[in-house]
TORMIGU-62766 format. One line per 3 residues: number of its first residue (from 1); their letters; for each residue x negated, y negated, z negated of C-alpha. Coordinates in steps of 0.05 Angstrom, whole numbers, plus 5000, padded with zeros to 4 digits. Each point is the difference from the previous one (the first is absolute). Layout:
<nodes>
NUM> a> X/Y/Z ~ ... .
</nodes>
This chain:
<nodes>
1> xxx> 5000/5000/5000 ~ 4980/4932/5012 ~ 5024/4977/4927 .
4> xxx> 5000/5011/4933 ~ 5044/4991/4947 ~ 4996/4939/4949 .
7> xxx> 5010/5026/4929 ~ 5059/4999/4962 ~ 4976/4941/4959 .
10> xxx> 4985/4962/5059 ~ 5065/5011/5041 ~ 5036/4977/4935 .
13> xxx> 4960/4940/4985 ~ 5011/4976/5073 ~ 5077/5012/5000 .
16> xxx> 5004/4961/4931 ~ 4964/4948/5031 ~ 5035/4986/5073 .
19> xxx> 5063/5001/4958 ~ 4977/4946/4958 ~ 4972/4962/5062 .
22> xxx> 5060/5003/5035 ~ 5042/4974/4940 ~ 4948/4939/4992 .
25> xxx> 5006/4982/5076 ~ 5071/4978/4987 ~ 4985/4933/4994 .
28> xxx> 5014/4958/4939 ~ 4970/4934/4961 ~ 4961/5055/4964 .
31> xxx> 4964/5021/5070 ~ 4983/4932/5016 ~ 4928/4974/5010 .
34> xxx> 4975/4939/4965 ~ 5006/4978/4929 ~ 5039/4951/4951 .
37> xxx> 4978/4942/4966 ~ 5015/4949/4955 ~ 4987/4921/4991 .
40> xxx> 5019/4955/4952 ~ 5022/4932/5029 ~ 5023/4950/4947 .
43> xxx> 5015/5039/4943 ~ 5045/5049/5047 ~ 4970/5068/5023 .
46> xxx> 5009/5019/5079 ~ 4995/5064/5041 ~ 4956/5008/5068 .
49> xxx> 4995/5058/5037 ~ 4940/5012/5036 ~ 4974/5044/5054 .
52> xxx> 4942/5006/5059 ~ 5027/4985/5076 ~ 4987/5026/5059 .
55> xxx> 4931/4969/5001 ~ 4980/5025/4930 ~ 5005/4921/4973 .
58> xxx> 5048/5004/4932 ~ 5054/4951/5006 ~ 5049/4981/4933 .
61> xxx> 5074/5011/5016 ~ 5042/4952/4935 ~ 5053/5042/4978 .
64> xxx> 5026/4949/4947 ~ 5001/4976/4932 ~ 4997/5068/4947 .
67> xxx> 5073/5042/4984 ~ 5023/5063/4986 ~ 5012/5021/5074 .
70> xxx> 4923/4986/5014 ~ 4979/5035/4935 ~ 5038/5060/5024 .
73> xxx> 4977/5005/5068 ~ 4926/4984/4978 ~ 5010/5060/4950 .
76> xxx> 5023/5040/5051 ~ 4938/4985/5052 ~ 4956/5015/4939 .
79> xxx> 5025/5071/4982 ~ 4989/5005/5092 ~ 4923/4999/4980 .
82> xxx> 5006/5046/4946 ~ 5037/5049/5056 ~ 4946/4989/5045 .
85> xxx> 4941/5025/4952 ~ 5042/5052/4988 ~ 5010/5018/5071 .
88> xxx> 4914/4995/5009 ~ 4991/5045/4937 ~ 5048/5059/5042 .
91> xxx> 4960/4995/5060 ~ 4932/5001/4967 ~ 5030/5063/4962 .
94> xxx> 5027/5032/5063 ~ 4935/4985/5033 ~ 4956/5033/4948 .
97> xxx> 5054/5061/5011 ~ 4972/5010/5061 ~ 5047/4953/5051 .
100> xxx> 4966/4975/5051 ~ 4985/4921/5011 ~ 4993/4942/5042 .
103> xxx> 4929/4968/4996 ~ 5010/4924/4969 ~ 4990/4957/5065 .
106> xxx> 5052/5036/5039 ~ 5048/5002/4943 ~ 4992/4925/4986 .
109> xxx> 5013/4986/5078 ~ 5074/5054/4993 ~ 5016/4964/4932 .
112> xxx> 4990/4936/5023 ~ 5053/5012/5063 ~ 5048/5043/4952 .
115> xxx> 5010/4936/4947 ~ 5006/4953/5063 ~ 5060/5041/5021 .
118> xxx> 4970/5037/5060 ~ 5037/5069/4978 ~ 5066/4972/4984 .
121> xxx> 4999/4961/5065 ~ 5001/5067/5042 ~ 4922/5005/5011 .
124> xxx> 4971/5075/4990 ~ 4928/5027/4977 ~ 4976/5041/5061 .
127> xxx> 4938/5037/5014 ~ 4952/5037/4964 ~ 5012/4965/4928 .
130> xxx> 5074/5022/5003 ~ 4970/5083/5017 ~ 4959/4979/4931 .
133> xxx> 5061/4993/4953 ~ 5030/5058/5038 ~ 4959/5032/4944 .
136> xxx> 5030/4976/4944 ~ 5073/5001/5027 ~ 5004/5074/5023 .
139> xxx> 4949/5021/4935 ~ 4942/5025/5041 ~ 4930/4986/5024 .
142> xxx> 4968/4992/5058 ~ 4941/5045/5023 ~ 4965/4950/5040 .
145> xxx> 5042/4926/4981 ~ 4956/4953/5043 ~ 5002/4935/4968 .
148> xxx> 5009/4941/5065 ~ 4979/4916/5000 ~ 5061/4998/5046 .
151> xxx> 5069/4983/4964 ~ 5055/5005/5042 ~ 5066/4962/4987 .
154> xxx> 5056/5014/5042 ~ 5075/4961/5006 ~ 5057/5027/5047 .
157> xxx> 5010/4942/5042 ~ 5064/4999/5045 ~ 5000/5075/5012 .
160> xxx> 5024/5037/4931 ~ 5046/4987/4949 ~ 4966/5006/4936 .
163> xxx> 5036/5015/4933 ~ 4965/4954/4951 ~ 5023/4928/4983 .
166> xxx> 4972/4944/5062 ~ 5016/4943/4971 ~ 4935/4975/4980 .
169> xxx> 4959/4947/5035 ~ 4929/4997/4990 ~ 4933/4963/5043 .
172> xxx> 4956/5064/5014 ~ 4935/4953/5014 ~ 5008/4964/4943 .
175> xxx> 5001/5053/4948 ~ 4933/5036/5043 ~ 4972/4932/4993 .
178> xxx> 5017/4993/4915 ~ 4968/5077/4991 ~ 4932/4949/5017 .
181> xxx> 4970/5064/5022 ~ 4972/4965/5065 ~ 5050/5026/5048 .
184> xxx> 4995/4963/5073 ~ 5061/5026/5051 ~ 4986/5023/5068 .
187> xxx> 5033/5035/5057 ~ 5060/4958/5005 ~ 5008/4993/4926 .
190> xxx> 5019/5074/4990 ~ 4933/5022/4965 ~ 4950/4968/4947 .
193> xxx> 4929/5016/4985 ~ 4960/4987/4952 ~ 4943/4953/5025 .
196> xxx> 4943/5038/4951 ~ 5030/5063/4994 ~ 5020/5009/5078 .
199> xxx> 5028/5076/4996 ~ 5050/4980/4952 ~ 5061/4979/5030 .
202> xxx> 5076/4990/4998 ~ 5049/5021/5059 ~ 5062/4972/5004 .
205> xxx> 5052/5041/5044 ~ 5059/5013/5025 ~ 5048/5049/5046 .
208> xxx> 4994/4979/5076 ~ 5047/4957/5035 ~ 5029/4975/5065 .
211> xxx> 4931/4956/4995 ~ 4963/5065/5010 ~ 4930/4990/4963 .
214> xxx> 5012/4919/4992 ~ 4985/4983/4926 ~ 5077/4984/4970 .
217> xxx> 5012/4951/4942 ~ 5037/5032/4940 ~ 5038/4930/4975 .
220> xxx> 5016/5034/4929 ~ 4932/5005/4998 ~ 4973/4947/5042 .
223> xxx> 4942/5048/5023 ~ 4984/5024/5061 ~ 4992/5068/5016 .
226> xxx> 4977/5054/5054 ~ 5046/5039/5030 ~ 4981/5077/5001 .
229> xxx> 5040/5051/5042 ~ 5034/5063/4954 ~ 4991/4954/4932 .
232> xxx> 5088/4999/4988 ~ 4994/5076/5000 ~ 4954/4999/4932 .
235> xxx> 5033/4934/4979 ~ 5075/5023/4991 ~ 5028/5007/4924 .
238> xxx> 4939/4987/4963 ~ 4988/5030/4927 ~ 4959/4962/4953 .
241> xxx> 4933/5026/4968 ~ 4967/4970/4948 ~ 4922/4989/5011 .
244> xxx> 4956/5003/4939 ~ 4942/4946/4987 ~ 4967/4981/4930 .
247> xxx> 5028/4936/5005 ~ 5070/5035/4995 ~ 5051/5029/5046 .
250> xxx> 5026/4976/5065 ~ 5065/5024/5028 ~ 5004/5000/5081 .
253> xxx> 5048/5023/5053 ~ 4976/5060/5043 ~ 5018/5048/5053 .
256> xxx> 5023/5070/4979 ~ 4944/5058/5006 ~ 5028/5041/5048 .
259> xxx> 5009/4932/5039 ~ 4930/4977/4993 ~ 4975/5064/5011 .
262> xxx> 5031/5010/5073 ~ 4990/4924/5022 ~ 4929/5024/4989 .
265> xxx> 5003/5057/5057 ~ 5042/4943/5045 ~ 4940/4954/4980 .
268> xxx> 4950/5061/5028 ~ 5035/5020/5060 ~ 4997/4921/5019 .
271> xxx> 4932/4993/5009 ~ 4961/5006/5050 ~ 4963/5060/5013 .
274> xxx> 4920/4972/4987 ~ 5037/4962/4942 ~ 5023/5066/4962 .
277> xxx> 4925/5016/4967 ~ 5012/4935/4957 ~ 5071/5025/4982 .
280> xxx> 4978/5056/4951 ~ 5029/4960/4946 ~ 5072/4992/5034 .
283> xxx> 4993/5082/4996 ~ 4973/5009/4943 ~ 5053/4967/4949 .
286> xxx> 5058/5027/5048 ~ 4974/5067/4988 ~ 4995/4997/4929 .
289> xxx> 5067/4971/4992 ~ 5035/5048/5044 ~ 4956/5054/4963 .
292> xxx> 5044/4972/4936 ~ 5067/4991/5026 ~ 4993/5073/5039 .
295> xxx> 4992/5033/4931 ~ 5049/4953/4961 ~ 5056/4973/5043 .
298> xxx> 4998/5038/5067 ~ 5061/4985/5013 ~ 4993/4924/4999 .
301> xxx> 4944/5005/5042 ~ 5034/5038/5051 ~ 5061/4953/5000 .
304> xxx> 4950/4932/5010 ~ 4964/5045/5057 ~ 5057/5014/5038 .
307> xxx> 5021/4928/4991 ~ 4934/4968/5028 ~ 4999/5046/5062 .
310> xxx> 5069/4980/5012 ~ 4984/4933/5020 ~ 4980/5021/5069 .
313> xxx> 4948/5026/5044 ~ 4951/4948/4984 ~ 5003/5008/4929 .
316> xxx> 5004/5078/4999 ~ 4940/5008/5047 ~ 4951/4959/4949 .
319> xxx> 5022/5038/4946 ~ 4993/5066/5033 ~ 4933/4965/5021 .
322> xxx> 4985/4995/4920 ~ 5032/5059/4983 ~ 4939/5040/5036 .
325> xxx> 4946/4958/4981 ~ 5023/5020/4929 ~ 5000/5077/5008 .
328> xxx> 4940/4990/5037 ~ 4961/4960/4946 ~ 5041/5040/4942 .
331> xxx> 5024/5068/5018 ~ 5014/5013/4920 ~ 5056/4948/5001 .
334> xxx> 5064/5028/5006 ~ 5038/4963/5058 ~ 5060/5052/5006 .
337> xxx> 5046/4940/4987 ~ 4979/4966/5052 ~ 5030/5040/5057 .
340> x> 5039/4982/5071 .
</nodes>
């Protein structure tokens, strides 16, 4: 098998945890960023709220003079830090129980988009960070996790309905520019580098349109994004995972397994031929997912497969094109599911 099993302890700790995450990502005053405080003007006490803005520069919001109402919601924000140490003890626990985590610049990048409303705005963690948490969501291990300097972040554009709240409006450059991590955008505004650390990016993209590979503006997001052909198949119904850093836990939308999983062999079966040596890693975390979902949920994996292939001869041929590059590469890996 291409897995192994996280230990009892582990699996627990981690479901504790992306319960609790989920429950704190319902937004309240306790949630918010910032800080309260208190001057004394004349004699009378009054209450400022303050808080860093897009640029990192604190600005002081006046909430008015000192009452009850303020004392209660200032009471409230307080016990919100007292949640969120609490919510950074679990993952450090669940993390010495043997869940696997996020290294700190990459989670600072996801954490930073996640408070900023990126999630709840309909975006979606793609790519090979999204196969990492796989780990802690189904209770396994990867045999060979390759860690990536790519992170991927994905929205669904015109093309898919997607069942989370859209109602949030956010400035995508803005927030990359506030991580003050040295990101510079370039082709067309849909990726940033890193102008000392050039191998660590972030993709933005998106399911193709009428446009064809034109770069399309998501206005809920007010980023701009690269349209990718096959990207609705992985993108429809997402399920959220909950990555695990030291600085604390980060909820994100994701595609299902079995979806990821096949969008990998339709990712494959795309390339070009003198393109495929470079795509061992499109195969490889495929493989070991479908190696999982074979022995656990066959059936599901059967259903999404007959689904994909469905979509025409276009789509059916790459995947039948990934399909053998996978029994090739692993003949272990059960693929009986995966059948005309």
């Amino acid at each position: 098998m291409l897995y192994t099993s996280l230990s009892t302890a582990a699996q627990t700790a981690y479901a504790s945890l992306a319960s609790a995450s989920r429950l704190e990502d319902v937004r309240t005053v306790a949630e918010l960023p910032g800080s309260f405080s208190k001057k004394l003007v004349k004699g009378k006490e009054y209450w400022y709220y303050q808080t860093p803005d897009l640029t990192g520069r604190q600005i002081q919001i006046f909430l008015g003079s000192a009452s009850d109402e303020l004392t209660e919601l200032i009471t409230l924000h307080r016990r919100g830090d007292n949640k969120k140490v609490h919510l950074r003890q679990l993952t450090r626990q669940a993390i010495a129980a043997g869940c696997p985590s996020i290294v700190p610049a990459h989670a600072k990048i996801i954490e930073r988009l996640a408070d900023a409303g990126f999630f709840r705005a309909g975006g979606i963690l793609v790519g090979t960070h999204v196969y990492m948490a796989y780990q802690n969501y189904l209770g396994i291990r990867w045999q060979s996790a390759a860690q990536t300097l790519d992170l991927d972040f994905a929205h669904a554009g015109r093309n898919v309905s997607v069942a989370i709240p859209s109602g949030v409006t956010m400035d995508m450059g803005s927030e990359i520019e506030a991580l003050k991590m040295g990101f510079v955008p370039v082709k067309s505004l849909t990726t940033y580098v890193k102008s000392d650390e050039p191998d660590l990016q972030i993709d933005f993209v998106t399911c193709r349109h009428r446009g064809g590979d034109t770069p399309v503006l998501i206005k809920a997001l007010n980023a701009t994004m690269q349209p990718l052909k096959f990207m609705e198949f992985s993108m429809e119904a997402p399920i959220q995972v909950t990555l695990l850093a030291q600085r604390g836990p980060i909820t994100v939308n994701a595609p299902p397994p079995e979806k990821y999983a096949l969008h990998k062999l339709l990712v494959y079966g795309e390339r070009p031929q003198k393109m495929r040596i470079k795509a061992t890693k499109d195969l490889d975390q495929a493989a070991s997912l479908i190696d999982y979902l074979a022995e656990n949920d066959a059936d599901l994996l059967s259903q999404t497969w007959h689904s994909l292939i469905s979509q025409g001869p276009g789509w059916r041929s790459r995947a039948m094109e990934g399909l053998k590059a996978i029994k090739e590469r692993y003949p272990g890996v059960d693929t009986s599911a995966l059948c005309e």
